[in-house]
N, C-alpha and C positions, 0 to 999 in steps of 0.2 A: 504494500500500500504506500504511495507516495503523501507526503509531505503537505501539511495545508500552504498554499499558496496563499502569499504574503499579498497580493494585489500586482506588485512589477515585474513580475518572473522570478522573485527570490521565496525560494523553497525551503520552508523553516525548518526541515531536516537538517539541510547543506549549512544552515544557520549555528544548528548545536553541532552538528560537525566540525564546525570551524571554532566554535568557540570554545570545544573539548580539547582540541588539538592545541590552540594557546594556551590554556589552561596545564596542559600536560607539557606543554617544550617549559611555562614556568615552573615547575615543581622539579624539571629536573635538573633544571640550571640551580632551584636552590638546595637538592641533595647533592652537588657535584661537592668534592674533597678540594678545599682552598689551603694554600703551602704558604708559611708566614716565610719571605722573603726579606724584609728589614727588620729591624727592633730601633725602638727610639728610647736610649738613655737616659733619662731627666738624672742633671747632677748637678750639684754647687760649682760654679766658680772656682772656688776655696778646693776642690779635687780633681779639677782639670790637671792635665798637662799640657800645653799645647805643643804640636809638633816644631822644630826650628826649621826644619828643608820638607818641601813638598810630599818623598819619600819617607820620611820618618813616623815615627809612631803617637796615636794620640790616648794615654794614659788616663782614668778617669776611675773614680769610686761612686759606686752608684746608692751607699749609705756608708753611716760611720763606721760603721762593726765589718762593715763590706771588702771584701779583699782590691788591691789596685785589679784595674781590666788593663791589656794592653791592645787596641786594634791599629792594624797598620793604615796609614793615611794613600796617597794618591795623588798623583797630578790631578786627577778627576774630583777629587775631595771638595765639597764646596762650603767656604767659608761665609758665613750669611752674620749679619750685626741689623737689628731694626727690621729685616727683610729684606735684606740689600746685601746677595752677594761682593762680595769684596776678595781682595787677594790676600793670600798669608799676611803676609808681612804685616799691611793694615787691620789687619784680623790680631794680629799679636799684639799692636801697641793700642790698639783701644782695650782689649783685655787686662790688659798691663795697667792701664791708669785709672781700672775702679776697686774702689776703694774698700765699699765693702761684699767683699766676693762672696762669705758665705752665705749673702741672702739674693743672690743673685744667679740665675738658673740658666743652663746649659742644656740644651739639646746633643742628642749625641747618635748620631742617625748611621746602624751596622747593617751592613748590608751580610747576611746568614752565609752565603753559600761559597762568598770570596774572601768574607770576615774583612772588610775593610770598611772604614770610614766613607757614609755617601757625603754625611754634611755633619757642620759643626755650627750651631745656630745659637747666636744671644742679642736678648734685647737689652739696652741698658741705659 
């Protein structure tokens, strides 16, 4: 038996048909297995380290009782102040002249799979 007709040729079978099948492509995009890829740091100021060359490593305690972390940095590493990528260097000397670091928070964005530093983000 076909379908009551909707009045314009649309066939309210074809209707629930198509609205089963949305239906079913969302439920199985939200059972799909999702792979944490980065971790974002929150650490004091006061437990950074900051790297000195592009290649070096960026040092970081992510509570007091907390062991030092070490992940390696990267030319690719991006140094962000305000929300404003910047370069090492001026990344280093605006950290350098606040004052009071341990109430001042750090992002510290690891990327899992390469274990490196994507970005190193402060507002201040």
């Amino acid at each position: 038996m076909m379908g009551k007709n909707l009045g314009k040729g649309v066939d309210l079978m074809n209707i629930k048909s198509l609205l089963f099948a949305i239906l079913l492509g969302f439920s199985l995009t939200a059972a799909a297995e999702f792979t944490t890829v980065s971790l974002a740091h929150e650490v004091a100021l006061s437990d950074l380290r900051v790297p000195t060359t592009p290649n070096a490593s960026v040092s970081f305690k992510t509570c007091a009782e907390c062991e030092i972390q070490t992940v390696r940095a990267t030319p690719m590493t991006q140094y962000i102040i305000n929300g404003r990528a910047v370069p090492l260097k001026e990344f280093r000397e605006a950290v350098f002249q606040v004052r009071d670091r341990s109430n001042n928070i750090v992002t510290v964005l690891q990327h899992l799979e390469t274990n490196t530093v994507v970005s190193v983000s402060v507002t201040i």
